[in-house]
ROKOL-21231 format. One record per residue (C-alpha): residue number from 1; residue in three letters; x, y, z. Coordinates in Angstrom, 1 decimal. Example, Ala and Ser with C-alpha at 12.3 -4.5 7.8 and 13.67 -1.06 7.14 Angstrom:
<pts>
 pos code     c1     c2     c3
   1  ala   12.3   -4.5    7.8
   2  ser   13.7   -1.1    7.1
</pts>
This chain:
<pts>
 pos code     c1     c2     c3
   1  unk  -11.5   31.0  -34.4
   2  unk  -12.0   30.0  -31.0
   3  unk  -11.4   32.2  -28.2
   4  unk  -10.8   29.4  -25.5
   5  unk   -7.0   29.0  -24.8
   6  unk   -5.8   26.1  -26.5
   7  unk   -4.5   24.3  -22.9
   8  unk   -8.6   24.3  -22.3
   9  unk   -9.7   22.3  -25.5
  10  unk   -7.2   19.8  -24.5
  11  unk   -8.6   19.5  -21.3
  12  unk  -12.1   19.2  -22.4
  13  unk  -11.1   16.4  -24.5
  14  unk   -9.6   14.6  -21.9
  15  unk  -12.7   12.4  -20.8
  16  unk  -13.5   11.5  -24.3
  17  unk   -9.3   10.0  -25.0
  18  unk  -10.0    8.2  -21.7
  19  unk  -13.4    6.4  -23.1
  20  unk  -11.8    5.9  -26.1
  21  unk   -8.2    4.5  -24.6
  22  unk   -9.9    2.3  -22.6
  23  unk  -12.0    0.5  -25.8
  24  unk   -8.6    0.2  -27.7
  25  unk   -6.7   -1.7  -24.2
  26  unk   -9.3   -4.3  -24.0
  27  unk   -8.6   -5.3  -27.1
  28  unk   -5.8   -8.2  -26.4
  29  unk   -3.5   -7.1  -29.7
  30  unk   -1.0   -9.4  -29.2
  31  unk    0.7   -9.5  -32.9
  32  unk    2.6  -13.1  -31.3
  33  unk   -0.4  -15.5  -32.5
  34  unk    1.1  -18.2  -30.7
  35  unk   -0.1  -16.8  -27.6
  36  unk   -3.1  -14.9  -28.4
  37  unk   -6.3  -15.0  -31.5
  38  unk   -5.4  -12.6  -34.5
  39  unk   -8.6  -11.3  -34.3
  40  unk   -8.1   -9.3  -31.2
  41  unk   -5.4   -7.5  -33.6
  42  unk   -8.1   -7.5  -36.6
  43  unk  -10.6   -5.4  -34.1
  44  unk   -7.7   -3.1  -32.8
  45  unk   -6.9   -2.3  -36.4
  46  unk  -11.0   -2.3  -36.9
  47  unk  -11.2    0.1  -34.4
  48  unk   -8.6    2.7  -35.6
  49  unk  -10.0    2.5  -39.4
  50  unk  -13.3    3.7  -37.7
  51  unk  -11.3    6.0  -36.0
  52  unk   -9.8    8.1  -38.5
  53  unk  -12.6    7.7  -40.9
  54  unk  -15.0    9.9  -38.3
  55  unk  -12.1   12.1  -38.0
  56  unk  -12.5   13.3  -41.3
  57  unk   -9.5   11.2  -42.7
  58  unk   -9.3   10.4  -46.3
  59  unk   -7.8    7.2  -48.3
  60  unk   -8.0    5.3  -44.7
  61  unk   -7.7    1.5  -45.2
  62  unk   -5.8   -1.1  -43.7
  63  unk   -2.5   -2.3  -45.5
  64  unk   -1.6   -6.0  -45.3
  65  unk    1.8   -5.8  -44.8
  66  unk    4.5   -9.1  -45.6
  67  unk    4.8   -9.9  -42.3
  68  unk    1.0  -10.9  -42.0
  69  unk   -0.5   -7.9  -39.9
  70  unk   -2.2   -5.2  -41.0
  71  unk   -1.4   -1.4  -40.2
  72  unk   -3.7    1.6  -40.4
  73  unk   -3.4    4.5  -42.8
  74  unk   -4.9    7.5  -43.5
  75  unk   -4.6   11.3  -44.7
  76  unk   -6.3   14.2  -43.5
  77  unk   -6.0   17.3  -46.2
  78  unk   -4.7   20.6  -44.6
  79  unk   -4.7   24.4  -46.0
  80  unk   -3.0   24.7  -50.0
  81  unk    0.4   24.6  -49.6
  82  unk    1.0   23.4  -46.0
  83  unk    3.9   21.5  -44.5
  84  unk    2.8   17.8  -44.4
  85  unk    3.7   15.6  -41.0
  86  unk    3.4   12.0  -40.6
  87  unk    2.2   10.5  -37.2
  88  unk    2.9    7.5  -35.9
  89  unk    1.5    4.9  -33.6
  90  unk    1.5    1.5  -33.0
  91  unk   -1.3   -0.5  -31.8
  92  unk   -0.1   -3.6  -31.1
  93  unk    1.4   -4.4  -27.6
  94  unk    3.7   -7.1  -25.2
  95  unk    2.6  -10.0  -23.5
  96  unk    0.9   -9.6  -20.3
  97  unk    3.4  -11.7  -18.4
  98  unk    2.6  -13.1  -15.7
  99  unk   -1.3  -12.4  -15.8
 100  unk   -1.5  -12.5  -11.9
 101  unk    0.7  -10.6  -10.8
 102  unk   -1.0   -7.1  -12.4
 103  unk   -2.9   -5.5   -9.6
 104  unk   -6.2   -4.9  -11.8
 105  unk   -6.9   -6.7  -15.3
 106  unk   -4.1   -5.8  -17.9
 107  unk   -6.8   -5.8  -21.1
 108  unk   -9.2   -3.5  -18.9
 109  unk   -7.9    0.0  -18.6
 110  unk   -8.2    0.9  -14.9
 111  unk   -7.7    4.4  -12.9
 112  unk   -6.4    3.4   -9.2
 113  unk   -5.7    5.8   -5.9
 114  unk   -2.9    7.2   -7.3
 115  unk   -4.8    8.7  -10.3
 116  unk   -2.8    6.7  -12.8
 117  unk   -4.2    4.6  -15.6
 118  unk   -3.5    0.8  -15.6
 119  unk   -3.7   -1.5  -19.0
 120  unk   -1.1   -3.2  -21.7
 121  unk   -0.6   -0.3  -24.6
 122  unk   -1.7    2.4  -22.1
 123  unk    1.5    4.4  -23.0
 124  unk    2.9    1.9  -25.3
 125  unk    1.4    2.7  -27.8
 126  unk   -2.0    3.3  -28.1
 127  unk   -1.9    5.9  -25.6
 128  unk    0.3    7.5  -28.0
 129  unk   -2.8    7.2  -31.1
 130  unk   -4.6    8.9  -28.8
 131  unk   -2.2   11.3  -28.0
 132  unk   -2.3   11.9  -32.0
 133  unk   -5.8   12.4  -32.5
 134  unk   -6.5   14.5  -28.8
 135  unk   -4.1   17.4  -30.6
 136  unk   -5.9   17.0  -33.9
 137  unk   -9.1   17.4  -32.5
 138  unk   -8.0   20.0  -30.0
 139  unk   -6.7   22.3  -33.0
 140  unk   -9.7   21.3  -35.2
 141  unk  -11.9   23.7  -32.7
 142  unk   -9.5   26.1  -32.9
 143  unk  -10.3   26.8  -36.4
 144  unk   -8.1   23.7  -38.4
 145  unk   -5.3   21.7  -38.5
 146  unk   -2.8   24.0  -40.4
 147  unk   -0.9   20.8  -41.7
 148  unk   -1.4   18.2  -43.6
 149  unk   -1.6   14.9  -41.8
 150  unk   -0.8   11.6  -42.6
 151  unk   -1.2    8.9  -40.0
 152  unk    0.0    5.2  -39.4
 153  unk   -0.4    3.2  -37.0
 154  unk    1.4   -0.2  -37.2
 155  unk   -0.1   -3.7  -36.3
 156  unk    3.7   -5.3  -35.4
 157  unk    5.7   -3.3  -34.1
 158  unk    6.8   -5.0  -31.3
 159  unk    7.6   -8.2  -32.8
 160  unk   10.3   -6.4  -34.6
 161  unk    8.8   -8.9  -38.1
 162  unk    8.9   -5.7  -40.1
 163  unk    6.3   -5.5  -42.1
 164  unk    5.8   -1.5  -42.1
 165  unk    9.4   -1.0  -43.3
 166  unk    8.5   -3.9  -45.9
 167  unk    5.6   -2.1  -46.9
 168  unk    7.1    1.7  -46.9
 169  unk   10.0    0.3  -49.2
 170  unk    7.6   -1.3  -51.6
 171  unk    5.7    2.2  -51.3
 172  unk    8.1    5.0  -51.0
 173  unk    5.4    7.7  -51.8
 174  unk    2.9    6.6  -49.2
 175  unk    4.4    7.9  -45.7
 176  unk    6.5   10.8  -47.2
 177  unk    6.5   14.1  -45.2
 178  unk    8.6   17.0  -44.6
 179  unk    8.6   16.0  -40.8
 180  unk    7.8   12.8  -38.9
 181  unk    6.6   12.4  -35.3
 182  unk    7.2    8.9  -33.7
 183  unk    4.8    8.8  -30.5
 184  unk    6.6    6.0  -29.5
 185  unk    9.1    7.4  -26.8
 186  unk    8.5    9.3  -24.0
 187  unk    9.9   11.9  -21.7
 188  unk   12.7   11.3  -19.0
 189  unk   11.0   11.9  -16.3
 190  unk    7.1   12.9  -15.5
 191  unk    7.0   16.6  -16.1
 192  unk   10.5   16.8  -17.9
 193  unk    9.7   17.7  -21.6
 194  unk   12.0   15.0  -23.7
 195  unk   12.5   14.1  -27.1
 196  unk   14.5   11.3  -27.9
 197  unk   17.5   11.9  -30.5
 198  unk   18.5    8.5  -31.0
 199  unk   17.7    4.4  -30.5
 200  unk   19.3    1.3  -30.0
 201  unk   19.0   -1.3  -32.9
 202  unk   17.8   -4.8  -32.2
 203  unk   18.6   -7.9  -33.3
 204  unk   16.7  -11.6  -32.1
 205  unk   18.0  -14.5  -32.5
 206  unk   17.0  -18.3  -31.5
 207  unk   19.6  -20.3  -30.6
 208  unk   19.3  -23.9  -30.4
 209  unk   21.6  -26.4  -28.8
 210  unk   22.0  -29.9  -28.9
 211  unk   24.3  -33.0  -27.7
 212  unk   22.6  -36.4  -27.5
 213  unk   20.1  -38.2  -29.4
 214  unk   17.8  -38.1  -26.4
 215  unk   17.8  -37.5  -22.7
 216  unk   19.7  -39.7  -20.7
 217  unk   19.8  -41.1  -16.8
 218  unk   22.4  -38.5  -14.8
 219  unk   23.2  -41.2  -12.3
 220  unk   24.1  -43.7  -15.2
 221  unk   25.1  -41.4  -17.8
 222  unk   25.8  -37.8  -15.7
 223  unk   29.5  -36.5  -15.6
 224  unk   30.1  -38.2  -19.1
 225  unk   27.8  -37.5  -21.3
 226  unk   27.5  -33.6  -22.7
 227  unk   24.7  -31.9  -21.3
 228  unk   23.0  -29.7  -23.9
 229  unk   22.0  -27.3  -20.9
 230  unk   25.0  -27.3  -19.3
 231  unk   26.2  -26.2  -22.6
 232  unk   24.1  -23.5  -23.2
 233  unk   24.2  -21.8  -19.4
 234  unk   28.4  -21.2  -20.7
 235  unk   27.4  -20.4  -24.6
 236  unk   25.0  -17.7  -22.9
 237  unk   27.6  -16.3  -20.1
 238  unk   30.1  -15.9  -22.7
 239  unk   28.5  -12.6  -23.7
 240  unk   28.5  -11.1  -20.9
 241  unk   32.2   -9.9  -18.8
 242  unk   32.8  -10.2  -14.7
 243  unk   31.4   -6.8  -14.5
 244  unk   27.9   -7.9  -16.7
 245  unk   29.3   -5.7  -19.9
 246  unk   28.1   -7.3  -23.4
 247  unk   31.4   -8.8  -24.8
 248  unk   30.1  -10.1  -28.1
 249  unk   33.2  -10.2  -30.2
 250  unk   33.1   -8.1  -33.3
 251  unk   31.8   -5.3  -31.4
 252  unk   32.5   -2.4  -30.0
 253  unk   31.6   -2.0  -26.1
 254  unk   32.6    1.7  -25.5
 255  unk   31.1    4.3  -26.8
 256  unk   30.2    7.5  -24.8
 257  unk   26.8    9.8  -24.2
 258  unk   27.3   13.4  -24.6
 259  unk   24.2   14.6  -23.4
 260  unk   21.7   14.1  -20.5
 261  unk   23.2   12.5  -17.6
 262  unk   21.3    9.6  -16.5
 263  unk   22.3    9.7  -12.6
 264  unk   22.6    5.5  -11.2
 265  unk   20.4    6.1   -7.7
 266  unk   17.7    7.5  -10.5
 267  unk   18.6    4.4  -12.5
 268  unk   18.1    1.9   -9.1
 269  unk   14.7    3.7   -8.9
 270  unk   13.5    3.7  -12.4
 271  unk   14.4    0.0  -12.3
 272  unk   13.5   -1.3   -8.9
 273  unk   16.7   -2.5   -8.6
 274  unk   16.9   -4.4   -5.1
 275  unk   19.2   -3.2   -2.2
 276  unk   22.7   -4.8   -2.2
 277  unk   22.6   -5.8   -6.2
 278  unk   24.8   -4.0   -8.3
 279  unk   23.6   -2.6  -11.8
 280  unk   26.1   -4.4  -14.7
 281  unk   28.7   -3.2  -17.0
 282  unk   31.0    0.0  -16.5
 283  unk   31.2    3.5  -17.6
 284  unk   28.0    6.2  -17.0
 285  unk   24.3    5.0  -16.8
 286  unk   24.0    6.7  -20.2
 287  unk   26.6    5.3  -22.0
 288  unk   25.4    1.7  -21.0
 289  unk   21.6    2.5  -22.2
 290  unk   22.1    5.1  -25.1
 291  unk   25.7    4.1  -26.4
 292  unk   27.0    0.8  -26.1
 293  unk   25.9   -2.7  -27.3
 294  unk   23.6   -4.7  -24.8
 295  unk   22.7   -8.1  -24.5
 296  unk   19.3   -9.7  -22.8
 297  unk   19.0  -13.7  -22.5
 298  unk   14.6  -13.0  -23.3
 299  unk   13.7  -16.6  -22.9
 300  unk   14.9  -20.6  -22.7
 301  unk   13.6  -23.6  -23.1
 302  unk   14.7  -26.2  -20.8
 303  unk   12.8  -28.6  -18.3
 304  unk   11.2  -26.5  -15.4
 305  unk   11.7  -27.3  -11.8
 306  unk    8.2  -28.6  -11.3
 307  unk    8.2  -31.9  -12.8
 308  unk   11.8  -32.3  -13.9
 309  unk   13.2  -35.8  -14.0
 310  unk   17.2  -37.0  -13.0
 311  unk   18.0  -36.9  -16.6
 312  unk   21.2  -35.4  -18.8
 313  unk   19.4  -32.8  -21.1
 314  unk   19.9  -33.7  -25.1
 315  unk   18.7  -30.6  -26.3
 316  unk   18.0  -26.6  -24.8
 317  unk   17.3  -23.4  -26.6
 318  unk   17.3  -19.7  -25.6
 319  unk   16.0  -16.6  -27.1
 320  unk   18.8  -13.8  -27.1
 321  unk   18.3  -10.2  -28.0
 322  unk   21.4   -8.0  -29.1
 323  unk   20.8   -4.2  -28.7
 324  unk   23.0   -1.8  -30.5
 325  unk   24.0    2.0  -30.8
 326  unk   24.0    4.3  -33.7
 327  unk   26.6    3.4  -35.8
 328  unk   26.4   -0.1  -35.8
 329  unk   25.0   -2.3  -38.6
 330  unk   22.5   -4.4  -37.3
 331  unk   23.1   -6.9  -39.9
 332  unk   26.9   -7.0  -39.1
 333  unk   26.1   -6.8  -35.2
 334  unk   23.8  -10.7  -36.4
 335  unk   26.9  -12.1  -38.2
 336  unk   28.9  -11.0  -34.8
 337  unk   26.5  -12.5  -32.3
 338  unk   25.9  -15.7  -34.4
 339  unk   29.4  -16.4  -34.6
 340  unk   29.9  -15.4  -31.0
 341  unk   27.5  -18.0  -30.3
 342  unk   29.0  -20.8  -32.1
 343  unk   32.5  -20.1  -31.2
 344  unk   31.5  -19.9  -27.8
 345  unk   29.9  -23.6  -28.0
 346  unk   31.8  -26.6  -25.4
 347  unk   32.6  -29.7  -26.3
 348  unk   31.4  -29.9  -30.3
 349  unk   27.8  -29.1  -29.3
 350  unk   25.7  -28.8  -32.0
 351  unk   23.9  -25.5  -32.4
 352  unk   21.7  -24.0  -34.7
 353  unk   20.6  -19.9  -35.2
 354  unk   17.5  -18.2  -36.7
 355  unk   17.5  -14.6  -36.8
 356  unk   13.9  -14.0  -35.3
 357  unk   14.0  -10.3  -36.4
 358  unk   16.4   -6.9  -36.7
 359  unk   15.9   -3.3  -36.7
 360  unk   18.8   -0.6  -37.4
 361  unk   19.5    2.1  -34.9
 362  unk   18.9    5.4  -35.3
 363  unk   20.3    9.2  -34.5
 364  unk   18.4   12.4  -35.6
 365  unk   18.9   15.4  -36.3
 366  unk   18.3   17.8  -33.0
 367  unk   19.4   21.3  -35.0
 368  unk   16.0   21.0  -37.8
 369  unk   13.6   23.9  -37.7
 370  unk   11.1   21.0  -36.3
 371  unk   13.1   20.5  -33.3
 372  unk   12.8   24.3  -32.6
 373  unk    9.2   24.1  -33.2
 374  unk    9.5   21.4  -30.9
 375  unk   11.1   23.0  -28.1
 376  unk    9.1   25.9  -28.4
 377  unk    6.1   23.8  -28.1
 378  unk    6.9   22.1  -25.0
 379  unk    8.7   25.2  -23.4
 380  unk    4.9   26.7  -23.6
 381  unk    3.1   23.4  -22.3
 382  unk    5.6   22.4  -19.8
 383  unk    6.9   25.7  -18.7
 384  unk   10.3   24.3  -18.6
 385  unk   13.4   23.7  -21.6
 386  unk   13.3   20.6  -23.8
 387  unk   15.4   17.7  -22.9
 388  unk   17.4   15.7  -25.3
 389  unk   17.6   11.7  -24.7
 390  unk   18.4    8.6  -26.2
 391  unk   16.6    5.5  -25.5
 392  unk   17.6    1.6  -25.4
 393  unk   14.9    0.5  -27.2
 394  unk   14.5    0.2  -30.9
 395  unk   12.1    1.5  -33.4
 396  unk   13.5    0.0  -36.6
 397  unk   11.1    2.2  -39.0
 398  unk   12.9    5.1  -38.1
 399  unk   16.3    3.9  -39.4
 400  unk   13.5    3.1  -43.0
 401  unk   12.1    6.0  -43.0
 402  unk   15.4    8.2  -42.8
 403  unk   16.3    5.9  -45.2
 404  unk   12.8    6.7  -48.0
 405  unk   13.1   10.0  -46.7
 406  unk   16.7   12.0  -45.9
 407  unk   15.1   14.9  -46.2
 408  unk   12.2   14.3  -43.4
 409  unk   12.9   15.7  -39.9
 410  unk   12.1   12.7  -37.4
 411  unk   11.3   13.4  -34.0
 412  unk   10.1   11.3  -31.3
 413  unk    8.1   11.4  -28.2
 414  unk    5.4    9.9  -26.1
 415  unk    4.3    8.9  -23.2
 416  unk    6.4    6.2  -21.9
 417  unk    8.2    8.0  -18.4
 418  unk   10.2    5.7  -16.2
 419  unk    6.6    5.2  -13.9
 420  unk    4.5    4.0  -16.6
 421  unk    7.0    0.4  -16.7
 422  unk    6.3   -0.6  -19.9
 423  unk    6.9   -4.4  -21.4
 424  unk    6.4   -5.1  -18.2
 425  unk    3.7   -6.0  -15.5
 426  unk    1.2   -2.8  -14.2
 427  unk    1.7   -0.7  -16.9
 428  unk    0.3    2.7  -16.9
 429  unk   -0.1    6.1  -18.0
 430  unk    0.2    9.0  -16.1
 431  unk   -3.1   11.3  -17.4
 432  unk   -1.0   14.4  -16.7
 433  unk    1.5   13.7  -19.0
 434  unk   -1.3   12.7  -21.8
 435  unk   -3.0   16.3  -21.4
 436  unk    0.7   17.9  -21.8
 437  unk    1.9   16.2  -24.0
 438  unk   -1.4   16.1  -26.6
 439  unk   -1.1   20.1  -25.6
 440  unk    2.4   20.2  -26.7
 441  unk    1.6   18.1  -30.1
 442  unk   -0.9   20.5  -30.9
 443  unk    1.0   23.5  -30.0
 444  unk    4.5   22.2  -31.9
 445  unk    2.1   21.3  -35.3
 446  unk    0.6   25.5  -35.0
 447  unk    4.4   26.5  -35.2
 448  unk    5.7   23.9  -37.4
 449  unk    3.4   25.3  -40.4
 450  unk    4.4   29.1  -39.0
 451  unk    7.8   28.3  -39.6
 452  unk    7.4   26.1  -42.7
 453  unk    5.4   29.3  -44.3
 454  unk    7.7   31.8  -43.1
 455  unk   10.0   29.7  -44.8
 456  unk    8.8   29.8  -48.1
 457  unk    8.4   33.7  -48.3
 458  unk    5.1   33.9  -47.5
</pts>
């Protein structure tokens, strides 16, 4: 048994997480193919097989889920009769966006003046694997991991295609555990110990639009002939009300937070909302983001500005995403939006939906023994209480596994503060809140098996 404090090891290992983060960013691990070679996802995965393998994990392969991707397993063997805990990651990450517009390269983990670390997948999520295997290491030269660990990592995660929750369903004994840990979230704010108690579920549809059987002149044909654009632009700002609240009909839009209270000049800062714009919808910042239905217009397809031509549009498309609370189907919140959409259609315009991919929401339980290991854990590492959250976003295996699993305790945290702006442009990590939180992982899976054991009688 070591005689270094535990806070130290994780220190020590910082370096080494960084080397190793910074050889899992580069990899491009896009799971869209469109936009970017599978192979940059086959070396991700590649990567984190090696990974665990050195790490002592057993049965590691790579499982070919339906959706075409592959996610990494393994399962590393703990003391006779200990709790077992399932980790999760994911390892594939968003677009880049707009490539030129990130201050250093977003496939090349930088550190920059303010001692932050720049990449895609920083904190979400392969900051999060690492996370995961710091603690693991961390408590391995403290004498042992005193659980047994089983650890996923998924290859699709943010294409919401699920394959994992294919996968798990076709095999329900693979990722069973007596408690999971999604290290997929992240804390409220930098230095504010969080876990999040519940998610939004998503749904993506494509919706396609059409009038004419081809473009026409807008001088000879214009203020007659249905413009598929023009028709879209109103299908689209149906769904939202004067204030910017989703109206999709079929669903309700007010539903309250109990909890944290998610103050609106934090909000303006978090977002970088601009001076004299107002944020949209009514009621608290927390019951928009954690408790009510929310609709984002992600993409369309029309002519751009640069090269357009006077001409009537035949046909536009738009990508629309549908987030909603706990206690809402996602499959009944589809059927809603789809027939929201054609309803909302002007003058008989054609349009067609495809459901691009859906994800339940999700509410745990904060009252389990593991969320008192929890806050014990991060009461120690952070020196401060646990804070409860929900998030927007969705994690759609959380809804399967509670599903495979009823028993499991699922909690979630990571590294994905307000600062580190992921999806977006300069994403980042915040090396402060990797050493806590890896610290607190460790520390939360030392009283998780205490408690498990004391338990049992033993």
């Amino acid at each position: 048994m070591s005689t270094v404090p535990l806070s130290e090891t994780v220190t020590a290992l910082i370096p080494r997480a960084h080397a190793e983060l910074a050889e899992l960013v580069s990899f491009a691990s896009v799971a869209d193919w469109r936009q970017f070679p599978r192979s940059e996802s086959e070396k991700a995965a590649a990567w984190i097989l090696q990974a665990l393998t050195a790490e002592g994990f057993r049965d590691v392969a790579l499982l070919d889920t339906p959706d075409g991707t592959q996610s990494v397993y393994g399962y590393l063997p703990g003391p006779a009769d200990a709790p077992t805990v399932l980790l999760y990651a994911h390892y594939d990450v968003q677009p880049p966006l707009e490539e030129e517009a990130w201050l250093t390269p977003p496939f090349e983990l930088t550190e920059r003046e303010d001692g932050r670390w720049y990449g895609r997948g920083a904190a979400d999520c392969k900051g999060g694997l690492l996370m995961h295997l710091t603690a693991l290491r961390a408590l391995k030269e403290q004498g042992g991991v005193p659980v047994n660990v089983k650890m996923i990592v998924e290859g699709s995660e943010e294409q919401g295609t699920g394959g994992l929750e294919r996968y798990a369903e076709q095999h329900p004994e693979l990722l069973a555990a007596d408690t999971i840990v999604i290290g997929d979230a992240g804390n409220f704010r930098p230095g504010l110990p969080t876990v999040t108690s519940s998610l939004r579920g998503m749904v993506l549809m494509d919706l396609r639009v059409a009038t004419l059987a081809g473009n026409l002149h807008s001088g000879q044909f214009g203020g007659v002939a249905p413009d598929a654009l023009g028709a879209l632009i109103h299908i689209l700002a149906s769904l939202r009300d004067a204030s910017g609240a989703t109206t999709v009909a079929g669903l309700d839009a007010d539903g309250t937070w109990p909890g944290l209270d998610y103050t609106e000049a934090d909000f303006r800062g978090d977002a970088g909302v601009l001076d004299g714009v107002d944020l949209i919808g009514n009621g608290s910042v927390s019951d928009r983001l954690w408790a009510r239905p929310a609709v984002t217009i992600l993409g369309i397809d029309a002519p751009p500005v640069v090269g357009a031509t006077p001409s009537v549009q035949a046909k536009a498309g738009a990508l629309v995403s549908l987030r909603v609370p706990p206690g809402v189907d996602a499959a009944r919140a589809a059927e809603a939006l789809e027939a929201h959409l054609r309803a909302a259609a002007p003058w008989g315009a054609t349009v067609e939906t495809a459901l691009r991919g859906s994800g339940q929401p999700f509410a745990a339980d904060t009252t389990s023994p593991a969320y008192t290991a929890m806050a014990e854990a991060m009461r120690e590492a952070y020196g401060q209480e646990m804070a409860v959250a929900g998030q927007g976003g969705s994690i759609p295996l959380c809804n399967t596994l509670a599903t495979l699993y009823p028993r499991a305790e699922i909690l979630l945290i990571g590294l994905s503060e307000p600062e580190a702006r992921i999806h977006a442009v300069n994403e980042s990590l915040d090396p402060r809140e990797f050493e806590l939180m890896s610290l607190t992982e460790a520390l939360f899976l030392t009283r998780y098996a205490v408690s498990q054991t004391a338990g049992q009688g033993v």
